[in-house]
N, C-alpha and C positions, 0 to 999 in steps of 0.2 A: 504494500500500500504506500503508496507516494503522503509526502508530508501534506501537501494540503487537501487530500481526499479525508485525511486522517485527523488534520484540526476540522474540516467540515463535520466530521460523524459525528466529533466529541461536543464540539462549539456549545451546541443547546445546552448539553449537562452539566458542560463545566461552568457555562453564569449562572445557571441554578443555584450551584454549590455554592459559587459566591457569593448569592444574592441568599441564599440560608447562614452561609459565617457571618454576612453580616446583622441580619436580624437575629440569629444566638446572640451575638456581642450586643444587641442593642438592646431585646430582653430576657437574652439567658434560657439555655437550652430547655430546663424542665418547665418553662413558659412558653414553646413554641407548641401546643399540641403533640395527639400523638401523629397527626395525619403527617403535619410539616418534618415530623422529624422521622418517622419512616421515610421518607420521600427523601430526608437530610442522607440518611446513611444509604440509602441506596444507590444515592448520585456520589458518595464519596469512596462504595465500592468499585462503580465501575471509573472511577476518576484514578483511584489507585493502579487498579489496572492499566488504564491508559498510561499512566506514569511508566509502570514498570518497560509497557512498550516502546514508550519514546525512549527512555533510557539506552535499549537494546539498540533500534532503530535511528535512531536522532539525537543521539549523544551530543550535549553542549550547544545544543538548539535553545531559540526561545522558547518554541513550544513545548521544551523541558523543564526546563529555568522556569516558564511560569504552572506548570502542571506540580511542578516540588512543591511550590511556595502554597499553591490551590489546597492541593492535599497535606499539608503539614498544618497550615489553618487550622484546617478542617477538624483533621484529626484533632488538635487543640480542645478545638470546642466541645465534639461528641466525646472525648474519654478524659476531659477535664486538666486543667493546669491546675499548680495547687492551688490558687486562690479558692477554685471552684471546689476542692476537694477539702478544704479546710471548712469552706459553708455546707457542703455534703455530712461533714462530721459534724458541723456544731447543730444540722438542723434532725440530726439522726438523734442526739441525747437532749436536743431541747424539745423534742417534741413526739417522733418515732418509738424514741424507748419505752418513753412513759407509757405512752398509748398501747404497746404492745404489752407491758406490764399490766395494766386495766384487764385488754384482752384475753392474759392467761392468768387470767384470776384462781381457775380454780386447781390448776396446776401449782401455779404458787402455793394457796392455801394448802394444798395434802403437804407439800414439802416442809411446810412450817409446821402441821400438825406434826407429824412423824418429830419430828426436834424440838418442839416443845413440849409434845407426852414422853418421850425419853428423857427430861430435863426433870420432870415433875416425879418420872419414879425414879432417880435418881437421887431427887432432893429426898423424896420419902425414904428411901433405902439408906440415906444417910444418918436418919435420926431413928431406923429401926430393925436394922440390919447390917451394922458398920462392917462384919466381915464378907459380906460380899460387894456392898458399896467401894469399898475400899480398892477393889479387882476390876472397875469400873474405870478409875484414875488410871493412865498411864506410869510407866514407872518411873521414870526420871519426877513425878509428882508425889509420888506415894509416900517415901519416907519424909520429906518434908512439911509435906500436909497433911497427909495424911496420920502415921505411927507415932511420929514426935509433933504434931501439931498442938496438939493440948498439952504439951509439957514447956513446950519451948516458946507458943507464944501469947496464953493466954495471961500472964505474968504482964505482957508490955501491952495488951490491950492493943496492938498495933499488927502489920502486916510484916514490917519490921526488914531484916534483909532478905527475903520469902519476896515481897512484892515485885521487884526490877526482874527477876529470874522469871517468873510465874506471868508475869504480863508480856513478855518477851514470848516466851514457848508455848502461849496461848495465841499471841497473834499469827506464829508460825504457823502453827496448827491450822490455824483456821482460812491460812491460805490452801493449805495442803487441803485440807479438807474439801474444800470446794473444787480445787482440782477434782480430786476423787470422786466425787459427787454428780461431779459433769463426766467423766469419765465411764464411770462407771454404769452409767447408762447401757453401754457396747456389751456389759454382762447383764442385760435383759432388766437391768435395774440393782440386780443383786448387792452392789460395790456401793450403788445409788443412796440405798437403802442403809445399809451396816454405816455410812462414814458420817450419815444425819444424826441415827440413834446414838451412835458410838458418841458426839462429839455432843448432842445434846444431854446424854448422860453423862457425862464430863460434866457438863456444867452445870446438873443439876449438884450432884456429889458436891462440889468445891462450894456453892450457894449453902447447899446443909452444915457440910463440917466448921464454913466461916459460921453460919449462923448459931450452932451450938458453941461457939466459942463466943459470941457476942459481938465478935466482928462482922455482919454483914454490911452494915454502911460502908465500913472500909472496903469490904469485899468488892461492893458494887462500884463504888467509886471509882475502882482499880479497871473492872470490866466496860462500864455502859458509855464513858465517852467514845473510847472507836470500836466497842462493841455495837451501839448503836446505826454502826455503817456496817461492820464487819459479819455480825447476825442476818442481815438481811439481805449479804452477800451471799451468802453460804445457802440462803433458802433458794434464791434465786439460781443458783451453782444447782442445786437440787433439782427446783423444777424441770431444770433442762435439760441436765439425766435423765427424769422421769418421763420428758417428752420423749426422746430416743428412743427409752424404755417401750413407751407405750407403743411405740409403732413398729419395735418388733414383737411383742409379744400380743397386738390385737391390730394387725397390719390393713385391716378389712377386706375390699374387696382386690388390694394390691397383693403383687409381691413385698415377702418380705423387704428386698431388697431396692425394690421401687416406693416400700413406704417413710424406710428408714431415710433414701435419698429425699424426700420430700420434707419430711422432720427437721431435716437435719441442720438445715439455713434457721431456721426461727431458732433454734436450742443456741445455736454457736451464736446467734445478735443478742439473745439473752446474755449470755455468759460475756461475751464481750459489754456490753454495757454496762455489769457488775464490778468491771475489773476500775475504775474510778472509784468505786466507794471501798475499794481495797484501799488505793494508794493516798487517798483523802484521809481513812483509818489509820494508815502507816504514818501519816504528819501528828495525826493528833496521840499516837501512840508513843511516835518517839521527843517529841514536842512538851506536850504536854501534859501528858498524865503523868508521868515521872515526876512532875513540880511538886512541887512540897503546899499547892493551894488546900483549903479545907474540903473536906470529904463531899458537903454541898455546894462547895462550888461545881466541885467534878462533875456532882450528880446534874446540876444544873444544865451544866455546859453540855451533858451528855444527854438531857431533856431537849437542848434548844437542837442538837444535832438529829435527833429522832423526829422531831417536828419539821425540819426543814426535807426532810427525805418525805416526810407523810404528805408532806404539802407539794413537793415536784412529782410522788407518785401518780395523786390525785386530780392535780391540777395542769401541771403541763401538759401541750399537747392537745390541751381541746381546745377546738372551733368555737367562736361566738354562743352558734346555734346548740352545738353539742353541751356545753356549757350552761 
């Protein structure tokens, strides 16, 4: 094909393309319809093409030179430069998450049930069963809070040098935990299941044994500031397993393997949207709980951070009318 047979075929497509970069640029691609922007990527596959042709063919041509510039545009637009991909992320947590959070309400909910009923016979098992309560704690916790806890710290009324250690290997945890939690989904739930109970009996235990020592203020104090983000990370880390879960183990009328693939985008946006109120925890964890403030301020502080979550869960995210 001769070079000007060749701009004649293209000519039409490629001012289309142009004439689409520049109304993307003028209001932004996920404002163009869906019609315009079907039409957008269509005209900038076969515009690629044409590129690679001239390239072979017409090397060092104008009608190269400007077919480059056409499709790099282009490409620009539809797959995002970062500005566009820095508003893609902020409008994904200021408004997508939440929402999606609403929507898997009731996945949420079992995943908290599950970790807060293991939490509660946890607590109970600690003021009525200490020697299995006890087997509940991991063991790097056991002899210090558990065997010598009432000997060694109920004397100073305080948490003492127990607290820096314990706040430490609990926030650890609780990363890991939700690792596992999300993970564990891929064993039908199983892993899902065991890392909630396990980790909400954990924390029932350590609430009991502070509490028979008359330390719970101090207990809580120590937990609820970036427990308060850290907690409802882990449920959320849960859900998302449990979604996994659920769609291999009641796949409906799919293949397993076509329902698990369907699952599998919504569990992993969960879980990534989690992982802020990790590192948000992780500030106020190394920050400031450690401080030497009073036991209500922590509690305080650790009130206004559970309200500020309840209120972006709630409320971000809805429309005018939704609202």
């Amino acid at each position: 094909m001769e070079q000007r047979e060749f701009v004649t075929s293209g000519k039409a497509t490629w001012e289309r393309l142009a004439a689409s970069v520049a109304e993307a640029r003028r209001v932004s691609v996920p404002k163009m319809g869906a019609a315009a922007l079907r039409q957008m990527h269509e005209d900038y596959r076969r515009a690629a093409a044409d590129l690679a042709y001239a390239q072979t063919h017409f090397p060092g041509t104008e009608t190269e030179k400007l077919l480059n510039g056409l499709v790099g545009q282009a490409h620009g637009e539809l797959y995002g430069s970062a500005p566009r991909r820095l508003a893609a992320v902020w409008r994904f947590f200021a408004a997508e998450y939440p929402a999606m959070l609403r929507r898997e309400w009731r996945v949420i909910a079992l995943s908290a049930a599950l970790m807060t009923g293991a939490a509660v016979i946890g607590y109970v098992l600690a003021h009525t069963d200490y020697s299995i309560a006890r087997l509940l704690l991991p063991e790097q916790l056991r002899d210090g809070v558990a065997d010598d806890f009432a000997r060694t710290q109920s004397q100073n009324a305080s948490l003492g040098a127990l607290a820096p250690a314990m706040s430490a290997f609990i926030g650890v945890n609780n990363v890991w935990v939700a690792l596992l939690a999300f993970s564990g989904g891929m064993t039908a739930g199983f892993l899902t299941v065991y890392s909630l109970l396990q980790n909400g009996a954990m924390l029932g235990v350590l609430a009991g044994v502070f509490t028979k020592a008359s330390l719970a203020v101090e207990f809580w104090a120590l937990i609820v500031p970036h427990g308060a983000l850290e907690l409802p990370a882990i449920v959320v880390a849960g859900a998302a397993g449990l979604k996994l879960a659920s769609a291999i183990l009641f796949p409906g009328d799919l293949p397993r393997g076509a329902a698990l693939k369907a699952a599998a985008p919504g569990a992993v946006r969960l879980v990534l949207g989690a992982l802020p109120m990790f590192a948000i925890a992780a500030v106020i964890e190394g920050f400031f709980t450690p401080r030497g403030f009073e036991p209500a301020i922590k509690l305080a502080m650790g009130a206004l951070v559970a309200g500020l979550l309840a209120a972006y869960w709630g409320l971000a995210g809805r429309t005018r009318a939704s609202a």
